[in-house]
C-alpha positions as CSV (number, residue, x, y, z in Angstrom):
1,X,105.0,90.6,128.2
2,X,104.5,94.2,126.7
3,X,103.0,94.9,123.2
4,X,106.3,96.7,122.3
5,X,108.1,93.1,122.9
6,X,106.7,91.5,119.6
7,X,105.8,93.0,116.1
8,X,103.5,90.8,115.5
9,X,101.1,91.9,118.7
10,X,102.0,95.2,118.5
11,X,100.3,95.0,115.2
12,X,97.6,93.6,116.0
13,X,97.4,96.0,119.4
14,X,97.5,98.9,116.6
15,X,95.4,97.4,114.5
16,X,92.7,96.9,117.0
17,X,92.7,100.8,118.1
18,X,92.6,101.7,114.5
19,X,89.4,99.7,113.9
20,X,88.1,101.5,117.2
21,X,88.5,105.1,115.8
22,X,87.3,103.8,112.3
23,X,83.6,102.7,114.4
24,X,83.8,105.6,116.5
25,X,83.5,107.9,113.5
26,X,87.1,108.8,113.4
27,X,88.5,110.6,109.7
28,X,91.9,109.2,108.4
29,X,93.0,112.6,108.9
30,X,92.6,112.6,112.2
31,X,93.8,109.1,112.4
32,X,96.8,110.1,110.8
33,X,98.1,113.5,113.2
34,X,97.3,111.0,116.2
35,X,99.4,108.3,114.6
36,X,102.3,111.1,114.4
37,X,101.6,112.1,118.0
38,X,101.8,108.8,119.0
39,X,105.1,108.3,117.0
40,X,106.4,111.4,118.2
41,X,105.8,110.5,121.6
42,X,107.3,106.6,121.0
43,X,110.3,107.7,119.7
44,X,111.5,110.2,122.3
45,X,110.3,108.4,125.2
46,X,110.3,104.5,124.7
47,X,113.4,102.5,124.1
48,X,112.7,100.2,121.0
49,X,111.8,96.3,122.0
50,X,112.7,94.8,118.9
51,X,114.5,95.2,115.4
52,X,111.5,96.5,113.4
53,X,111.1,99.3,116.2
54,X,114.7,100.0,115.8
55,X,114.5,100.5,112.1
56,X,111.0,103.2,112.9
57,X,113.3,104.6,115.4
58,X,115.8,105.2,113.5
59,X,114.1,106.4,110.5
60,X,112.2,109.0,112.6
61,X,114.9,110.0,113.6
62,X,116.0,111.4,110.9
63,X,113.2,112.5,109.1
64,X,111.7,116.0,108.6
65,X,108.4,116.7,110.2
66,X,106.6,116.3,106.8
67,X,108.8,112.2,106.5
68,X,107.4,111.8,110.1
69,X,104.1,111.9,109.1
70,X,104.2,110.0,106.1
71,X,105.8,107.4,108.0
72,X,102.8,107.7,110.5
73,X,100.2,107.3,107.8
74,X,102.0,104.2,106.3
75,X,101.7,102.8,109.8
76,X,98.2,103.3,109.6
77,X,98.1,101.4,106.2
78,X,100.3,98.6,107.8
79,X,98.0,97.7,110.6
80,X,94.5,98.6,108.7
81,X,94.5,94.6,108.3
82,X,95.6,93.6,111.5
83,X,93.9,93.1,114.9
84,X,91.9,91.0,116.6
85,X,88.2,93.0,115.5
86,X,88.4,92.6,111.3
């Protein structure tokens, strides 16, 4: 089973490559554009696996460039206390 299948462990996946960055020195700024590349590249090439990644989906896609990345950063904040490594 695939991350993308449950919210829950896709969560915690993101939530344990946040805490990564965060001990390898990695700003929130950066954090942030590669959570928008990441989103970017999710949305136009991954079919959504459950309802929560329906509702990103469909929120990014209809979101300016400037919603996308707020959307991004409040990923980010979602997952900050999720993961496997707190």
């Amino acid at each position: 089973m695939s991350v993308l299948d449950n919210w829950n462990q896709w969560k915690d996946f993101l939530g344990d490559r946040l805490h990564q960055a965060q001990d390898q020195g990695m700003n929130k700024e950066v954090m942030g554009d590669l959570a928008y590349q990441i989103g970017d590249y999710l949305a136009k090439n991954v079919d959504p696996k459950n309802e929560q990644e329906r509702v990103l989906a469909d929120l990014w896609s209809v979101a300016s460039p400037d919603e996308q990345h707020a959307i991004a950063t409040m990923m980010v904040k979602l997952v900050q206390n999720n993961g496997t490594q707190q």
